[in-house]
N, C-alpha and C positions, 0 to 999 in steps of 0.2 A: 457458297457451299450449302447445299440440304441436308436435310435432316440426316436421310437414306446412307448419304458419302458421312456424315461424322461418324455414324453408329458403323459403318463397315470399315472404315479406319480403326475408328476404336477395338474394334474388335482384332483386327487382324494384330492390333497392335497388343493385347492381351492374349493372344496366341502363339507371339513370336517373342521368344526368348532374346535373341540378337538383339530386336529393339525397348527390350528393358533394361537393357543391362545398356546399352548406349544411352536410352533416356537417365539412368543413373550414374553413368559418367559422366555426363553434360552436367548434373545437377551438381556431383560433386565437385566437378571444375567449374563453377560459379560458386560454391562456397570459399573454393581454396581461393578464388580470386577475389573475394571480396573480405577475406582476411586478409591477406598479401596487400591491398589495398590502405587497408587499416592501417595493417605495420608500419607500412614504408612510403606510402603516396600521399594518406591521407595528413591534411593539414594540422599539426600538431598547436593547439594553445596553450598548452601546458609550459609554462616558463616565458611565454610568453607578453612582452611588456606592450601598452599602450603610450607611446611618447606624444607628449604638444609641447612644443615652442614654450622656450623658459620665459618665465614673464604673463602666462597669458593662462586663461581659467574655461573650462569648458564645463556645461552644463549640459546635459542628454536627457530632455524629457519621454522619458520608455512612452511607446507605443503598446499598453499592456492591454487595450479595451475598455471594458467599464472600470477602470479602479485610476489609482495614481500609480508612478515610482518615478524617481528622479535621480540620476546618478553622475555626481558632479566630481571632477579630477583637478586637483589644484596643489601646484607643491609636493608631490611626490605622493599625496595622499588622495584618497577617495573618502565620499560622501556618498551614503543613500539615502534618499528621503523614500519611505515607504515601498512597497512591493507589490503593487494590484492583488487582483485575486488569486488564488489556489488556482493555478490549471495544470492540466496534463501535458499539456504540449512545452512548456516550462521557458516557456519567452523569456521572463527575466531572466534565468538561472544564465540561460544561451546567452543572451545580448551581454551578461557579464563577464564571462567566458573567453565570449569573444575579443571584448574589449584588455582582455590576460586577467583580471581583478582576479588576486588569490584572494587579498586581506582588504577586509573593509574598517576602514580606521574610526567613519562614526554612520553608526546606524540609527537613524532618526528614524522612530512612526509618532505621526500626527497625532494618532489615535486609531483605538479598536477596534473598529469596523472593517471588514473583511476585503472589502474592496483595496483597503490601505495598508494592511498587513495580512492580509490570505496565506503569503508564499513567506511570511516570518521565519517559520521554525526551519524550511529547508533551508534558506538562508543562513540558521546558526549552523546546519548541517553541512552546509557544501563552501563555505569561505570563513576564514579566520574573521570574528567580529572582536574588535580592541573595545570600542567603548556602544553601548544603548544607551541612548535616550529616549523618555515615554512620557508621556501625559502622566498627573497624578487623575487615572482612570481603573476603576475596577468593572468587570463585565463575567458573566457566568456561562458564557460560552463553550463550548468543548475545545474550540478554536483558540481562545485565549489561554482557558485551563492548560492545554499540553505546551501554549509560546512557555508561560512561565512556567512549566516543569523544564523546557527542553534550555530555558536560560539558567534555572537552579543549577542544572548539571551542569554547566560551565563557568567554573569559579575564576574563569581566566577576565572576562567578558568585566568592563567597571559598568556600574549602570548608576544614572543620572537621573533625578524626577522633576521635569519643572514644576515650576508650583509657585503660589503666590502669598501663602498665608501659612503660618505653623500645624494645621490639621492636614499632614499627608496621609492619604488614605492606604488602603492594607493592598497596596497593587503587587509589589515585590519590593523582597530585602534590598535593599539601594547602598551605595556605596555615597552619593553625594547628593545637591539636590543643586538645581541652577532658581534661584531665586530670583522673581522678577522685580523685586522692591530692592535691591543690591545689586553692585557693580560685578556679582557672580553672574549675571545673565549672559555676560560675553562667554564664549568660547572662537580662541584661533588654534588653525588649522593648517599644519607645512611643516617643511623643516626649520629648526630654529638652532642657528649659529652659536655652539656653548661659549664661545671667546666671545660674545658679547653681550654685553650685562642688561638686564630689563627687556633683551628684544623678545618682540613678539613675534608668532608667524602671520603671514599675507592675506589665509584665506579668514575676514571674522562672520562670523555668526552674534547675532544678536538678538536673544529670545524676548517674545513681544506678550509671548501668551499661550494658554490658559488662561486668564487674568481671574477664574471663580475655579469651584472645586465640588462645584454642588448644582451643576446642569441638569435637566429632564430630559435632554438631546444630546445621546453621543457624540453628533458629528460636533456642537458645542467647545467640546472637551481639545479640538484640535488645538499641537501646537503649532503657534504661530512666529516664524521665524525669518529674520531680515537677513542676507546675505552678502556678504559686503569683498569684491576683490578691488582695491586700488579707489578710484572713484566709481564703481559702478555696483548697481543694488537692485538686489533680484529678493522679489517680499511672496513668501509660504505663507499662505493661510490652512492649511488641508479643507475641511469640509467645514469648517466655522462657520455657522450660521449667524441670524439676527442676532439672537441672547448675546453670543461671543462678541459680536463685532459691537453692539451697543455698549457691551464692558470695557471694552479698548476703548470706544471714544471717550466715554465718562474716566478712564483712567488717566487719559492722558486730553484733558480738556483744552487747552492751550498753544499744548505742541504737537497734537497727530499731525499734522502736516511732513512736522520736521521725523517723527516716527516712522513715519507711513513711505513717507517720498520716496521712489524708486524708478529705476530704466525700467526692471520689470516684471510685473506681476501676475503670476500663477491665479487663474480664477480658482474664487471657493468652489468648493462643493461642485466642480464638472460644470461650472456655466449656472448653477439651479436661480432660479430667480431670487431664492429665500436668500443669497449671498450676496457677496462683493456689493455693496448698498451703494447709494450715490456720494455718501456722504463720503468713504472707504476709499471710494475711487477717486474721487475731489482730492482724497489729503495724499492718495498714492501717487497720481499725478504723473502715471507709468508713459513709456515710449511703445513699448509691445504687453500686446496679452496672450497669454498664454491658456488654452483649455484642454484638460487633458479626461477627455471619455470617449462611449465605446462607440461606432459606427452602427447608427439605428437601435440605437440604446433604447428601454425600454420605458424611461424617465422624461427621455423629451430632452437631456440636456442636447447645447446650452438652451436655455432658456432664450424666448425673444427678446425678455425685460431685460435682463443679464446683456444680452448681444447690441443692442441700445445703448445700454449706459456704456457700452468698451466703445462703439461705434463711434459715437460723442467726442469720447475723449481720444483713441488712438487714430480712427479711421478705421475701415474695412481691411484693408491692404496689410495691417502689421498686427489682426489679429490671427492667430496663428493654433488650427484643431488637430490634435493626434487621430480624429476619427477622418479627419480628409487630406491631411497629410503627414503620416505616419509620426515615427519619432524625429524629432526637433531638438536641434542641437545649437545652443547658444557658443558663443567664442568671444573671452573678453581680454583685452589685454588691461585694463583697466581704467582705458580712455576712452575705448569704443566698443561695440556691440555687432558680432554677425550672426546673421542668424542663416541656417541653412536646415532642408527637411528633407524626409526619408525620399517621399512620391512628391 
């Protein structure tokens, strides 16, 4: 069609009455339909539950871009490790959503850094959070400032500080603190049967670190935490750098091996070379690696050094990137491992 036929269309069509007023029923009848939609067609999540197979633990590493999040189901409860960035399009909020998550039972951030809790404060905003966990980290952020006003306002929320030494710094009022020199470092995670005396639930956690309180690098300050359903171990470093990881070996001199050991292991810091060291990976001694950054990130993660040392030790085949194959979903029943991806 040429120029000539739109503008005499156009016009004829701002001269004829009949066809505005049809153009404006048409439009009206595409709103009323995509209410009616809404109402009654549209797929409702609301009340909506996420079921797996009793017995068995899944892990969803989010496909969030350059950041992390990890949203793990086990025992009737959810786990989030961290949130990627602040976007608009609100990936994580939706992937939670979807999966029905009203109530998040424990929300872990690694640490401060935006890539890792960006979407924090919507997160207290849009789903019930039972228990925080945080770094003993303080940051002057705007981004941080308003997480801990928007936690203040919820006196519902318990909040936990790991921490390794009695100087906890001024991050927020805390209700407890998981101490990594005491048998406080565990926390489990499920239902737990009140007719039986001492038990514990299914899913543990076993915090490894912060092991210092007093880094020059925030990503440093990551916690670092081992994941334990049945026999099988999935080890969180967030973005722990050198400093970090050389405090973990010097902490535990004798036993990282037995520390460390895991099926499988979440790379530091998105692949970055400054991470996951050889020595790290020696005592992790993982079946799969896992790398979670953005597609044509602007970092260069992973790293080739990084990609080497997994090569080494997994092989090519069972390293596993959210930037070339979306989110990544582990499935354990406690004795085995599947792994399936988005693309």
């Amino acid at each position: 069609m040429n120029k000539r036929t739109k503008r005499k269309i156009t016009k004829f069509a701002i001269n004829n009455p009949v066809v505005i007023v049809v153009l404006v029923l048409v439009a009206l009848a595409v709103i009323a339909g995509l209410i009616i939609y809404q109402m009654f067609f549209a797929p409702d999540n609301s009340g909506k539950t996420y079921d797996i197979p009793e017995g068995t633990a899944e892990f969803h590493y989010i496909d969030v871009g350059q950041g992390d999040a990890t949203l793990i189901f086990a025992d009737g409860k959810t786990v989030l490790i961290d949130t990627g960035e602040a976007d608009g399009d609100n990936v994580l909020i939706k992937y939670l959503q979807e999966k029905g998550v009203e109530i998040i039972n424990y929300f872990i951030i690694t640490h401060f850094d935006s890539d890792h809790f960006g979407e924090a404060t919507e997160i207290l905003s849009t789903f019930v959070v039972e228990n925080l966990i945080i770094p003993d980290q303080v940051k002057t952020t705007k981004m941080y400032t308003t997480f801990i006003e928007a936690v203040a306002a919820k006196p519902d929320i318990y909040v936990s500080v790991v921490e390794d030494n009695d100087d906890i710094g001024d991050a927020i009022d805390f209700d407890d603190k998981i101490d990594l020199d005491t048998d406080d470092r565990y926390l489990y995670v499920g239902e737990i049967d009140p007719n039986t005396e001492g038990d514990k639930a299914d899913l543990e956690l076993e915090f490894l670190g912060p092991v210092n309180d007093t880094y020059s690098n925030s990503n440093d300050y990551s916690i670092i935490v081992m994941i334990r359903w049945g026999n099988n171990k999935l080890l969180f470093t967030g973005d722990a750098e050198e400093k970090a990881e050389e405090a973990l070996v010097e902490k535990y001199p004798v036993n990282l091996a037995t520390k460390l050991d895991c099926d499988v292991f979440k790379a530091g810091h998105h692949g970055s070379s400054t991470s996951s060291s050889q020595e790290v990976v020696d005592a992790a001694s993982p079946e799969y690696v896992i790398i979670s950054c953005g597609e044509d990130n602007k970092y260069g993660h992973p790293h080739i050094e990084a990609m080497n040392r997994f090569k080494a030790e997994v092989g090519e085949d069972k390293i596993y990137r959210t930037d070339t194959q979306g989110t990544i979903i582990i499935v354990t029943d406690g004795t085995s491992l599947t792994v399936s991806t988005e693309k």
